[in-house]
C-alpha positions in Angstrom: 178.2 -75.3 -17.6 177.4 -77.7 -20.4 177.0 -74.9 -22.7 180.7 -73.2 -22.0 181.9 -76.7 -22.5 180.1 -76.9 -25.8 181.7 -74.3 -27.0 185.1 -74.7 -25.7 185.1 -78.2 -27.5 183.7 -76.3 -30.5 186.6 -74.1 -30.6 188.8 -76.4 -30.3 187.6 -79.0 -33.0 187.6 -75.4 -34.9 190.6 -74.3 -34.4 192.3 -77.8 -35.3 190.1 -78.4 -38.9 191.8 -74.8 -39.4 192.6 -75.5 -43.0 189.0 -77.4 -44.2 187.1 -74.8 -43.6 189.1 -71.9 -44.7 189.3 -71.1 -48.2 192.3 -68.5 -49.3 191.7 -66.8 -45.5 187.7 -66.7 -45.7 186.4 -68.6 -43.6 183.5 -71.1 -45.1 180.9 -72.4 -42.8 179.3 -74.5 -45.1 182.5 -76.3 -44.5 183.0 -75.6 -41.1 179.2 -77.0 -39.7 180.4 -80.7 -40.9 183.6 -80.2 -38.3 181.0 -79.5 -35.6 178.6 -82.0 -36.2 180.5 -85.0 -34.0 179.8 -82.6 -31.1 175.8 -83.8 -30.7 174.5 -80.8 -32.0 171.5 -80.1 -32.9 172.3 -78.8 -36.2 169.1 -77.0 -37.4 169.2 -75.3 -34.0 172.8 -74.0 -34.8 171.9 -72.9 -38.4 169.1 -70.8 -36.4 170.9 -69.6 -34.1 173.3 -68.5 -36.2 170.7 -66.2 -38.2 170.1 -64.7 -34.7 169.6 -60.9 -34.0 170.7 -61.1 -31.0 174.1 -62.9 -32.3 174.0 -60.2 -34.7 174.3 -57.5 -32.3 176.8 -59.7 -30.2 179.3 -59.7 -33.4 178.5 -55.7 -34.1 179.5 -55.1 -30.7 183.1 -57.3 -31.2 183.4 -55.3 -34.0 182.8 -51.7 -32.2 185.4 -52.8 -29.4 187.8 -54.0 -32.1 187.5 -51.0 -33.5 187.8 -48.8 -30.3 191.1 -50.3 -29.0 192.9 -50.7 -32.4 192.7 -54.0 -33.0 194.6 -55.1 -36.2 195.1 -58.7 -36.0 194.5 -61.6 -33.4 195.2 -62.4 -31.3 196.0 -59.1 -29.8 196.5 -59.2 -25.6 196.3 -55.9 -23.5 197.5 -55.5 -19.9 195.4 -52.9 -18.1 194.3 -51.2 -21.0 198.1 -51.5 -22.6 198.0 -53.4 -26.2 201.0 -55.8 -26.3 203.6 -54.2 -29.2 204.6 -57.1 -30.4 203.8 -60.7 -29.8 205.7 -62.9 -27.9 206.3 -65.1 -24.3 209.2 -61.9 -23.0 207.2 -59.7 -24.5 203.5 -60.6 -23.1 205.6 -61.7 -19.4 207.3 -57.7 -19.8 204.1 -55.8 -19.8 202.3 -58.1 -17.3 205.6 -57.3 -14.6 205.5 -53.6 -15.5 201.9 -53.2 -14.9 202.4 -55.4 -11.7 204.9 -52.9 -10.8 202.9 -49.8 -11.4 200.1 -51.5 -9.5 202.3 -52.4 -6.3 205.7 -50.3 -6.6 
């Protein structure tokens, strides 16, 4: 549990120091550790688990399903197996109550 919440506050502080670690749309992480090291992290830890096989294959396998469903941008929602064709509140809320109704009549 502490670890979900470790990330979840990662992403967040992340997602919100957007702009200091992304350099013309690649992201840096030499910029992007400094955002995450209010969190308590054991830094040296993170560099090595960053350099992880395991995380590695994790990323490969993101990649392979990314690839499989034709996934061009994110985010990118499916219902059921259905990608979304174009983002949006209606749009997302549309698919969800057509798949509801192809599931229940």
């Amino acid at each position: 549990m502490v670890r979900k919440a470790l990330i979840a506050g990662a992403v967040v502080l992340l997602l919100a120091a957007q702009e200091q670690w992304t350099v013309q749309h690649v992201a840096r992480v030499d910029l992007a550790l400094p955002v995450l090291a209010g969190l308590g992290l054991n830094m040296e830890q993170l560099r090595q688990d960053m350099r992880s096989p395991a995380l590695d294959e994790l990323v490969r396998q993101d990649l392979k399903d990314a690839v499989a469903l034709n996934v061009a941008q994110t985010p990118e929602f499916f219902v059921n197996g259905k990608p979304l064709p174009s983002f949006g509140y209606d749009e997302l809320k549309a698919l969800v109550e057509q798949a509801l109704r192809e599931s229940y009549g």
